[in-house]
Structures are given as structure tokens and as C-alpha cells.
C-alpha positions as CSV (number, residue, x, y, z in Angstrom):
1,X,-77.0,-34.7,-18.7
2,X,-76.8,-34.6,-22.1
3,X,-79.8,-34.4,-24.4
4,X,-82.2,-37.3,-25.3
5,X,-82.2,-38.3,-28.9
6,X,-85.6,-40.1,-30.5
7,X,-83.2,-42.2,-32.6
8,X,-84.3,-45.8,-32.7
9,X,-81.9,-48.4,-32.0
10,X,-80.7,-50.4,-35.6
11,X,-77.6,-52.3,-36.2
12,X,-78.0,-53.2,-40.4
13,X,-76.2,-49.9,-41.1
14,X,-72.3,-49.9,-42.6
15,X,-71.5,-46.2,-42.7
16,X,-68.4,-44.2,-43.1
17,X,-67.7,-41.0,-41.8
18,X,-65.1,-38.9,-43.6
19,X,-63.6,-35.6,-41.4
20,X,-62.3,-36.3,-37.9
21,X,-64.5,-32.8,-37.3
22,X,-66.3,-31.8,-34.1
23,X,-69.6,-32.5,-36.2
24,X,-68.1,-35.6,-37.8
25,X,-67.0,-37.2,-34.6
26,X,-70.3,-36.4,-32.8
27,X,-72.3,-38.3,-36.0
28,X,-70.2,-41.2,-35.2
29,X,-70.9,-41.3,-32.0
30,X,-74.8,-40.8,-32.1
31,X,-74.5,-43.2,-34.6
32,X,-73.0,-45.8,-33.4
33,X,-74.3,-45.7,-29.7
34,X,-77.2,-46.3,-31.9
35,X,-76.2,-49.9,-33.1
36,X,-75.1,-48.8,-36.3
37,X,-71.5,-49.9,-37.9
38,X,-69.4,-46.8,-38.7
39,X,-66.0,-46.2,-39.9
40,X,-64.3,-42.6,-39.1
41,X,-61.9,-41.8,-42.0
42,X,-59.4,-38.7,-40.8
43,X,-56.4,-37.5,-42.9
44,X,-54.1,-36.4,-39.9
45,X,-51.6,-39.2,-38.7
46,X,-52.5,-38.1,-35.2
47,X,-55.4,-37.4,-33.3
48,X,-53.8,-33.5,-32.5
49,X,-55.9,-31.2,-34.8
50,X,-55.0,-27.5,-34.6
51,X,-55.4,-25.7,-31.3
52,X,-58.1,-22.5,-31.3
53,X,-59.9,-21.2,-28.5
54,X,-63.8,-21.0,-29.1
55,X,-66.4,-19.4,-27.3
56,X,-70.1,-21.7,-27.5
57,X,-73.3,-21.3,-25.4
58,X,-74.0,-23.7,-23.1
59,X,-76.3,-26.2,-25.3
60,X,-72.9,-27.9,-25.9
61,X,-73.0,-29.4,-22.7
62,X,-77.1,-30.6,-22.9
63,X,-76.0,-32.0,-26.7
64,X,-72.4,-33.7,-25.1
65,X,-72.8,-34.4,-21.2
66,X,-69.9,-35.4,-19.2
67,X,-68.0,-35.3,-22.9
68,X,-67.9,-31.3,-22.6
69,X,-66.4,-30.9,-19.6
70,X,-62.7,-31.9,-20.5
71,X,-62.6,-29.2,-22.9
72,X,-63.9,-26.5,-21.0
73,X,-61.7,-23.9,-20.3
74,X,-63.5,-20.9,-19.0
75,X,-67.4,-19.9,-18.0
76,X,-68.1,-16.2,-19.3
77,X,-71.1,-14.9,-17.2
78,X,-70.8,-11.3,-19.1
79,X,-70.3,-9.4,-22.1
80,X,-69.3,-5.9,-22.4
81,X,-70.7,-4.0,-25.8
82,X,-68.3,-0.7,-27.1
83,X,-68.9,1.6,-30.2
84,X,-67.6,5.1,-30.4
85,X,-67.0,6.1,-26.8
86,X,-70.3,4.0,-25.7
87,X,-70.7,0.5,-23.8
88,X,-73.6,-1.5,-22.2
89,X,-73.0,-4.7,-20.3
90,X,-75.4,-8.0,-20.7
91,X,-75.2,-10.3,-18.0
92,X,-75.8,-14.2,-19.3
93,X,-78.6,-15.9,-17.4
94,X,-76.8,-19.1,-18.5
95,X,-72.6,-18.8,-18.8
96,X,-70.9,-19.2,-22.4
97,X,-68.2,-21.6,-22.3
98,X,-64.4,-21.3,-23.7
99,X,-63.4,-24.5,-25.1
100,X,-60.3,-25.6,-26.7
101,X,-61.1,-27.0,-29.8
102,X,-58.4,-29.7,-30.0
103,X,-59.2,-31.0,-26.8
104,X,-63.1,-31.0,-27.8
105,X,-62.1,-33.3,-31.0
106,X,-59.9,-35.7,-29.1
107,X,-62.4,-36.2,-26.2
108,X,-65.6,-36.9,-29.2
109,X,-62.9,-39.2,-30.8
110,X,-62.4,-41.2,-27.8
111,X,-66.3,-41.3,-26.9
112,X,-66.8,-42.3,-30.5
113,X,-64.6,-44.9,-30.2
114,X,-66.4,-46.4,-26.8
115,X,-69.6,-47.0,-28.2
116,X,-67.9,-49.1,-31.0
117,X,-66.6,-46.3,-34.0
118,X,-63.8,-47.5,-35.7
119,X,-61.6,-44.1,-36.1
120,X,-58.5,-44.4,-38.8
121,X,-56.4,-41.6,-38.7
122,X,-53.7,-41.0,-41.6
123,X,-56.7,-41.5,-44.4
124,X,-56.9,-38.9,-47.0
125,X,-60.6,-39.2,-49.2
126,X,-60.4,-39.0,-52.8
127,X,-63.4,-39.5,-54.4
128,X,-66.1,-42.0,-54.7
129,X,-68.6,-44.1,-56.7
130,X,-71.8,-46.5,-56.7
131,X,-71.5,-50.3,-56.4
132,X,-74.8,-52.0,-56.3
133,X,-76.6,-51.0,-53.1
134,X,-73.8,-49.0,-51.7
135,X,-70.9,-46.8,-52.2
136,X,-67.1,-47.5,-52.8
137,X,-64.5,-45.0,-51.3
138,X,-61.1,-44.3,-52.9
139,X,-58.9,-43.2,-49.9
140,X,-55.3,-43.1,-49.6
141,X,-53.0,-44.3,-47.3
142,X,-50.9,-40.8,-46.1
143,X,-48.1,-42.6,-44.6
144,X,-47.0,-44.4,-48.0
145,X,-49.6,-43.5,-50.5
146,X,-51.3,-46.6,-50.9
147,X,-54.7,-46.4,-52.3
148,X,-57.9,-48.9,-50.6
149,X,-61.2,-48.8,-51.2
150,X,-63.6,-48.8,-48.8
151,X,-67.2,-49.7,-49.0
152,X,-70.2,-48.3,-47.1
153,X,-73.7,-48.3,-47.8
154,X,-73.9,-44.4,-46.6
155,X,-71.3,-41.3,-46.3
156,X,-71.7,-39.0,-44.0
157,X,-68.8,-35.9,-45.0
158,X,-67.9,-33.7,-42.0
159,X,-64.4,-32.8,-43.4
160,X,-65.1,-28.8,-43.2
161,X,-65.7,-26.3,-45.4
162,X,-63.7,-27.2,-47.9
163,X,-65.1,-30.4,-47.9
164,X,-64.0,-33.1,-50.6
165,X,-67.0,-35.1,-50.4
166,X,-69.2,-32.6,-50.9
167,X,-67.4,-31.8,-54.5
168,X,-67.1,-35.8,-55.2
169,X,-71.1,-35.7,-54.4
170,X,-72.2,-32.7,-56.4
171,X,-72.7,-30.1,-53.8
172,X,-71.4,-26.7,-55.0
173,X,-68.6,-25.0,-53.1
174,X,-69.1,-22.6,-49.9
175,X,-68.6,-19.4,-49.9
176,X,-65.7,-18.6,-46.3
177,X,-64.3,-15.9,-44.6
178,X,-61.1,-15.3,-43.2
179,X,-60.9,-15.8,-39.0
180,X,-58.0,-14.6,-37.4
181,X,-57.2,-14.0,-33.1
182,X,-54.1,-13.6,-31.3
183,X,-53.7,-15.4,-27.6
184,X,-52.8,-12.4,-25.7
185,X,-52.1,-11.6,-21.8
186,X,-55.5,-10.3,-20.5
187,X,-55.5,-7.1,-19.3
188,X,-55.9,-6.2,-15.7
189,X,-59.2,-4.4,-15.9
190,X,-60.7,-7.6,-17.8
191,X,-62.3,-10.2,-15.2
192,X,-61.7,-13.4,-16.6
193,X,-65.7,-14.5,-16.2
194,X,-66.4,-11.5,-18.5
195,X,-66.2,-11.5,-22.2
196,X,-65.5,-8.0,-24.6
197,X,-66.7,-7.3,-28.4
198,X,-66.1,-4.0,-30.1
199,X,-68.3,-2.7,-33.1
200,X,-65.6,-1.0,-35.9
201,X,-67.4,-1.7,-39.2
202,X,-64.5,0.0,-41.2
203,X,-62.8,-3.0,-40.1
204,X,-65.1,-5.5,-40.4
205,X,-69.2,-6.1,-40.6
206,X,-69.1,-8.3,-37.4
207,X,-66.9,-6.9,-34.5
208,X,-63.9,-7.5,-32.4
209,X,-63.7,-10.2,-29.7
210,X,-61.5,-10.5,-26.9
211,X,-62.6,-13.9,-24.8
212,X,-60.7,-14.8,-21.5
213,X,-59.5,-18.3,-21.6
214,X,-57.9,-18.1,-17.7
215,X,-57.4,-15.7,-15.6
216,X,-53.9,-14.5,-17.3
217,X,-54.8,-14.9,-21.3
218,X,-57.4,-14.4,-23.6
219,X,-57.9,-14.7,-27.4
220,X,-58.8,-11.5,-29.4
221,X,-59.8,-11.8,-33.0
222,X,-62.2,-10.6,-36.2
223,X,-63.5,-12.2,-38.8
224,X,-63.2,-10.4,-42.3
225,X,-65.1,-10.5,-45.6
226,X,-63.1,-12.0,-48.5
227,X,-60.5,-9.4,-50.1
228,X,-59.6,-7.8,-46.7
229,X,-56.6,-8.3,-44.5
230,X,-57.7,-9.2,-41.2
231,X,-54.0,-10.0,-40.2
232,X,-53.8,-6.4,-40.4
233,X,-56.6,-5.3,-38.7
234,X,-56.1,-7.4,-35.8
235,X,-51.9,-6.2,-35.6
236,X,-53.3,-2.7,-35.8
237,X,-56.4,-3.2,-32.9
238,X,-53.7,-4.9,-30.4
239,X,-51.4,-2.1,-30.9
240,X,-54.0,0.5,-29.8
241,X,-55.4,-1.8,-27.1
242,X,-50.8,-2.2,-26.3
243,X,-51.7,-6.0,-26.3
244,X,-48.4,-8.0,-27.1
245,X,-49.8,-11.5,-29.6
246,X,-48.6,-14.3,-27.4
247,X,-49.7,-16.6,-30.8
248,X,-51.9,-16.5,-33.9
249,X,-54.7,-18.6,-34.3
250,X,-56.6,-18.9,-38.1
251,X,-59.7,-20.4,-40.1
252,X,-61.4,-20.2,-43.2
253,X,-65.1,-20.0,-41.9
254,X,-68.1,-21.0,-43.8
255,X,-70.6,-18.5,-44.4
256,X,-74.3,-19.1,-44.5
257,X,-75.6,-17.5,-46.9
258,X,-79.3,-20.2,-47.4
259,X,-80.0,-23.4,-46.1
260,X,-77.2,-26.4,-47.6
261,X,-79.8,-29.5,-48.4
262,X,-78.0,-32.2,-46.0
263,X,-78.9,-35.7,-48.7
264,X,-77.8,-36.1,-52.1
265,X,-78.3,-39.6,-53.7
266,X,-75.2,-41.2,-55.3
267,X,-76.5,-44.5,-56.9
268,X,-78.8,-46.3,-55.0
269,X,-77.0,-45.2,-51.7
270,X,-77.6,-41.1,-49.6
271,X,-74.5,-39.1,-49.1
272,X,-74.9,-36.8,-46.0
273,X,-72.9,-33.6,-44.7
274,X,-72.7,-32.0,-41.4
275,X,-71.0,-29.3,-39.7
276,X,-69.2,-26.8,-41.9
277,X,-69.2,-28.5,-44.6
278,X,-72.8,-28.0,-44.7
279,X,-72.5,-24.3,-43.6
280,X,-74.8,-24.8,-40.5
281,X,-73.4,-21.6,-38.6
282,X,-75.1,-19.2,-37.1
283,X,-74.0,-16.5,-39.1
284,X,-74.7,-12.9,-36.8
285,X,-71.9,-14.6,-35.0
286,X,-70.1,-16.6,-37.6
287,X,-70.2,-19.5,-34.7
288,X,-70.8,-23.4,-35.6
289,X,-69.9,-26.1,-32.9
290,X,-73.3,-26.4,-31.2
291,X,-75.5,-25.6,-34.5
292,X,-72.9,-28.6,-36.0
293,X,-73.6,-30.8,-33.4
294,X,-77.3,-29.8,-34.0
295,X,-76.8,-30.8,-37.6
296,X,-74.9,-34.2,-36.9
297,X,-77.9,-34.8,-35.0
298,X,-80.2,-34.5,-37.2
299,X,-78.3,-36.0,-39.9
300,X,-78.0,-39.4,-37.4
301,X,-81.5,-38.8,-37.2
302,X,-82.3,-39.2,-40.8
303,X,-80.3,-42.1,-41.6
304,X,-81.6,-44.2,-39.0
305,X,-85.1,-43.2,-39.2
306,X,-85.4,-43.5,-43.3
307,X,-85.1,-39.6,-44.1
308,X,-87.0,-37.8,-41.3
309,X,-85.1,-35.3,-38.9
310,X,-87.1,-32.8,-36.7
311,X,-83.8,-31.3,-35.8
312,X,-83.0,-30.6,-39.1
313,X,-86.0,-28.6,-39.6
314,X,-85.6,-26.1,-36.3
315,X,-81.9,-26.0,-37.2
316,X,-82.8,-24.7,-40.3
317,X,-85.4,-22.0,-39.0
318,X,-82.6,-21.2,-36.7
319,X,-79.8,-20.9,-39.3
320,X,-82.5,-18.6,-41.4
321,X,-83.5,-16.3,-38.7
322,X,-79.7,-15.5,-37.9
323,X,-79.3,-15.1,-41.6
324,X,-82.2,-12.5,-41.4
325,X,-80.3,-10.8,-38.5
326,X,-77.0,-10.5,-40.2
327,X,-78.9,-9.2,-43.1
328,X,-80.1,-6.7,-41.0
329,X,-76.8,-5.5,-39.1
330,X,-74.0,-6.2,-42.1
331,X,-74.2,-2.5,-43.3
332,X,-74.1,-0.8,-40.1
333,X,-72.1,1.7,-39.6
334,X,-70.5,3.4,-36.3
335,X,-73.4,5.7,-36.0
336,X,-75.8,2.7,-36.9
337,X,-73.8,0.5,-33.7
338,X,-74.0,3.8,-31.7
339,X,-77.7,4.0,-31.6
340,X,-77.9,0.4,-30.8
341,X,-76.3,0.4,-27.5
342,X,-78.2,3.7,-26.9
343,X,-81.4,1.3,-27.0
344,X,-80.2,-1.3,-25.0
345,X,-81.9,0.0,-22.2
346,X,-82.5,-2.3,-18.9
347,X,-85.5,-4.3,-19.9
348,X,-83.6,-5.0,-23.2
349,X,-80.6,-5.7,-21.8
350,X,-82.2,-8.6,-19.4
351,X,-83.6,-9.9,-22.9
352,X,-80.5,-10.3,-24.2
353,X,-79.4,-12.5,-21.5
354,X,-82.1,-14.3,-21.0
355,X,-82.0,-16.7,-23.6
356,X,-78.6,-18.1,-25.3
357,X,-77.7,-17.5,-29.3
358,X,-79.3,-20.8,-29.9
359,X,-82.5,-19.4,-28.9
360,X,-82.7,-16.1,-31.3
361,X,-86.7,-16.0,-32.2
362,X,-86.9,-15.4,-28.4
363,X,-84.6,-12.9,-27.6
364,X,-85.8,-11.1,-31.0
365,X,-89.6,-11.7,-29.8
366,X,-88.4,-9.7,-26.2
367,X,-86.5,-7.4,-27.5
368,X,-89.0,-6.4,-29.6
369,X,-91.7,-6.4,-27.0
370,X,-89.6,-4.4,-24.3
371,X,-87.9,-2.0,-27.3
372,X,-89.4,-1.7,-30.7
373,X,-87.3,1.0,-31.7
374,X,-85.0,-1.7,-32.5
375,X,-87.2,-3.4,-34.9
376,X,-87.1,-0.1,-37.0
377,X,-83.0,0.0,-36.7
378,X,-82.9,-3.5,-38.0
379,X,-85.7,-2.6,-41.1
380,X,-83.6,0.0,-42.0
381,X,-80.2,-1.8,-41.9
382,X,-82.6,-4.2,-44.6
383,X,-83.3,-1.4,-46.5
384,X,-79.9,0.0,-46.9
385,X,-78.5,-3.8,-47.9
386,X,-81.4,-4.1,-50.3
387,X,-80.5,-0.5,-52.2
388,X,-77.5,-1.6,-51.9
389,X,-77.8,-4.8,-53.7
390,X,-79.8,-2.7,-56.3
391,X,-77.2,-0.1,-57.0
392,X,-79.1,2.6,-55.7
393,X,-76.2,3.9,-52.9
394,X,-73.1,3.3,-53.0
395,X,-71.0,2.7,-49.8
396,X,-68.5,5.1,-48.8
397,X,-64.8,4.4,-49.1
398,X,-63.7,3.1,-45.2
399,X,-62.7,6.2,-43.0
400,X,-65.5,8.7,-45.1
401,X,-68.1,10.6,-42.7
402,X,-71.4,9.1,-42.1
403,X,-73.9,10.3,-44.0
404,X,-78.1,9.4,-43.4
């Protein structure tokens, strides 16, 4: 059953949604089951956005209900950690889910459209201005370049991370990382209800995935910092794992980097984003469908309740204490990972999968509690970021020995 919403019921609002997104869509609908009038405008001609196999906690399925479960692909009950010869397993209290992110879209489109959305397809956004009370839209026509204009008293932009409403409204640009993951056959020893991440920070600061989508395939990826090639990376990982690419799957992926205010004022009428273009992802993991949905929640939230959105506020304590995580973790390196899986002893093992990623103050409150040795690793992964910010150390080249 999805989750309740303390959104009152209004029907005096025109509003347009630009970006056929997961966020978008879920605005829209939100919205509109809500009484209000909303347009969807999305630039492909077809509702068949690129495929990409995504792994979310199960929240998705309180936040969407019966919507979810046409996209859901696999459950993963497990993950297995390795660094440098060394592995621990956390067992998930509640399952991740594998979804196929095309799938996701066109099932929130067709929702969206039942509880009255109108959703154009083959509308590209230009740019936009005040009129009065409200907003005009320039948008053009993709299948013969005819320009409209379209009027709505408030914009909500959920066109990604390179979002064009977000530069028509004044928002400064995001800062993205490459994401890159091959579908490969999964390999014998993997059970398909367990999920694998390596550690290899001379590859990357975040890790190595490899998340079964069936029993026979799975999608292994990384996601990079800017100026590295994770093409490269990933080609070299599935040669010495002797995994064959079946297909490659990319994204430029917001980073969060401090909280994105959501409202800007454009005349007399509130321009909104959601989603990536508003960078809500929980960056430790670099993972934004459910903290999106969170966001187009609260945004919906907002405009019908004149400006005030309690989700909006624990999303943002969320999205800062993942920031204060990745902070902690982003200069680790392959001795740093080692001794973290040392610690992971039983008691904070179970902490780990207790609670999901959406819940990170309480698995860092347990973990804490049942091994504060980890609290001094993380400190001193902040330390070594903030000398490094200062110009005190400087890291050593990739492939150099590990030196305290």
C-alpha cells in the first residue's frame, strides 16, 4: 500500500510539468490525484526512454503501491562486501529491488495519466517568461519545429540533471559524474537474490557493483569522478572477473554536493524542480529514484499547501547526512576499505541490514553503538579530505603504496 500523503485536495491549480522523469511523472501524478490541472511536457516522440537496470530499497514500493510492481525485476536479500582478499556478507532485513528504469517511467506515465495528467510527448522546453499572474512556456514542437506557448501558473522542471528549466529559472548548473555498467551473464557462483560491490579506490571513490537482474544476467558498473574513464575501468574489471559485456548502459549522474533550494520566483508565479535536476541523491551511493520521489513529494506538497513541505525538510537532513558519509569514505584507500570490513563484525553487520539506505541516522546511530571503532575510521577519512582540501598532503599518484 503505498504511502499516505497530507496533501489537501484543490482543483484552482494550472501547472506544467516539464521532464517525462521518474520524479517528474510521480509530481504529476501526486498532483493531479490531488485535483490539480497539470500538463506533462516530454521531448521524446515516444514514451520508450532509455533502458538501465537500477537497484532501489524498498521505500519505492510504500511511496508507489501496486505502480512498483510492473517494473520489478529482481528482490536482492544480500550483499557481499570485498577489498584486498577480504569479504563480509549483510543480510537485508527488507530486500532491495532491481527495476528497469524504462518500465518504471512508462508505468508512472500511465498512472499519471489515470488520475487526469495530460502527458505530451514530442515537446522540447525552451525557455520561459512572466505574464501577469502566471508563466508562459516556449516549447517546440519536435516533429516539425513549430513553436506554442503554453501557459501555467506554476512549473515544476523534472527534466534531469541537465535540466533546462532550471538555467531558464536561474538555478546554477550541477556538478555529474560519469555512470557506466555492462549487462553481463551472471556467474555461476552468484545467487541471483544476492547482490556484489567491490572497494578499488584507484579506480574509483565509490566501488564496483554487480546486481543480478534474473537468474542468468546481471549489470556490473562504477561510477567515476569527472576526468576519468570509467569505460576503461569497467572493460578492464570484466576482463579480470572473464565476464563477456552482453551491452552498455550510461548516465551522467548528479552529484550532491549541499542542499539545491527546490522554489525560485519567476514573476509573480514559483518555479519548482525535483529529482535530479535538483540533485536529491543520496550521494554514499550516488542513487536517486526513491530520494526523487521523496522530493516530488514534497515539492507536490508545497504547491498545494502554499509553501510548506515536511518531506522536504527530512529529505534534506537525509541528503546531508549521506553527504557527511561520503565525505567521510571519498579518500579511502584499499587499506582504509580493508580495515572497514575487518570491523564489520556480527553485531555491526545486523545493523547494516536492519534499516534500508533511506534510513542512514539509524544504521549510523547502531553502528556506532555496537562498533565505535568505526566512528574513529570515518573522523579520520574527514581529516584526510579536510588536509586535503587545505593542501597539506597530497594524494599519491594511483597504483603508489599506502602510506599512514
Amino acid at each position: 500500500m503505498a504511502e499516505s500523503f497530507s496533501i489537501p485536495r484543490q482543483n484552482n491549480q494550472s501547472i506544467a510539468v516539464v521532464g517525462g522523469s521518474a520524479a517528474g511523472l510521480f509530481a504529476a501524478s501526486v498532483l493531479a490525484r490531488r485535483g490539480a490541472s497539470v500538463r506533462v511536457l516530454e521531448r521524446i516522440e515516444a514514451m520508450e526512454p532509455v533502458a538501465r537496470t537500477l537497484i532501489v530499497t524498498s521505500r519505492m514500493r510504500n511511496l508507489l503501491g501496486p505502480t512498483a510492481e510492473g517494473c520489478i525485476l529482481n528482490e536482492i536479500r544480500r550483499f557481499e562486501l570485498f577489498t584486498d582478499g577480504r569479504a563480509a556478507t549483510v543480510g537485508l532485513k527488507q530486500p532491495d529491488l532491481i527495476i528497469e528504469r524504462r518500465t518504471l517511467i512508462q508505468n508512472l506515465a500511465a498512472e499519471a495519466r489515470q488520475f487526469g495528467a495530460e502527458v505530451e510527448l514530442g515537446r522540447r522546453f525552451h525557455t520561459l517568461h512572466p505574464n501577469g499572474d502566471g508563466l508562459v512556456l516556449e516549447v517546440e514542437r519536435c516533429r516539425d519545429g513549430r513553436r506554442e506557448e503554453i501557459r501555467a501558473r506554476t512549473l515544476v522542471g523534472g527534466d534531469g540533471a541537465a535540466s533546462q528549466v532550471a538555467r531558464a529559472a536561474g538555478w546554477p548548473p550541477l556538478e555529474t559524474v560519469p555512470l557506466v555498467q555492462a549487462i553481463v551473464p551472471l556467474p555461476k557462483d552468484l545467487p541471483p537474490g544476492t547482490a556484489r560491490v567491490w572497494f578499488v579506490p584507484q579506480d574509483t571513490p565509490y566501488f564496483y557493483w554487480l546486481i543480478p537482474e534474473s537468474p542468468t544476467r546481471g549489470a556490473l558498473g562504477l561510477i567515476a569522478e569527472n576526468g576519468a574513464d570509467p569505460l576503461l575501468h569497467l572493460e578492464r574489471f570484466l576482463e579480470k572477473r572473464k565476464l563477456q559485456p552482453i551491452e552498455f548502459q550510461g548516465a551522467r549522474i548528479p552529484v550532491y554536493t549541499g542542499w539545491v533550494p527546490v522554489r525560485r520566483q519567476v514573476g509573480q508565479s514559483s518555479v519548482y524542480l525535483v529529482g535530479d535536476a535538483a540533485a536529491q541523491v543520496k550521494v554514499t551511493t550516488v542513487g536517486g529514484i526513491v530520494t526523487g520521489f521523496r522530493g516530488a513529494l514534497g515539492v507536490a506538497e508545497a504547491i498545494l499547501n502554499g509553501g510548506s513541505s515536511r518531506e522536504l525538510r527530512t529529505l534534506r537532513r537525509e541528503l546531508n547526512l549521506h553527504l557527511l558519509l561520503r565525505r567521510s569514505l571519498h579518500d579511502f584507500q584499499q587499506p582504509d576499505y580493508s580495515r572497514l570490513v575487518d570491523l564489520l563484525d556480527a553485531p555491526a553487520i545486523r545493523s547494516l541490514g536492519e534499516y534500508s539506505r533511506d534510513e542512514a541516522w539509524k544504521i549510523l546511530w547502531r553502528l556506532c553503538l555496537r562498533q565505535p571503532r568505526l566512528i574513529l575510521l570515518g573522523l579520520r577519512g574527514l581529516l584526510t579530505r579536510s588536509r586535503l582540501f587545505r593542501g597539506e598532503i597530497r594524494q599519491a599518484p594511483p597504483g603508489a603504496p599506502y602510506q599512514p
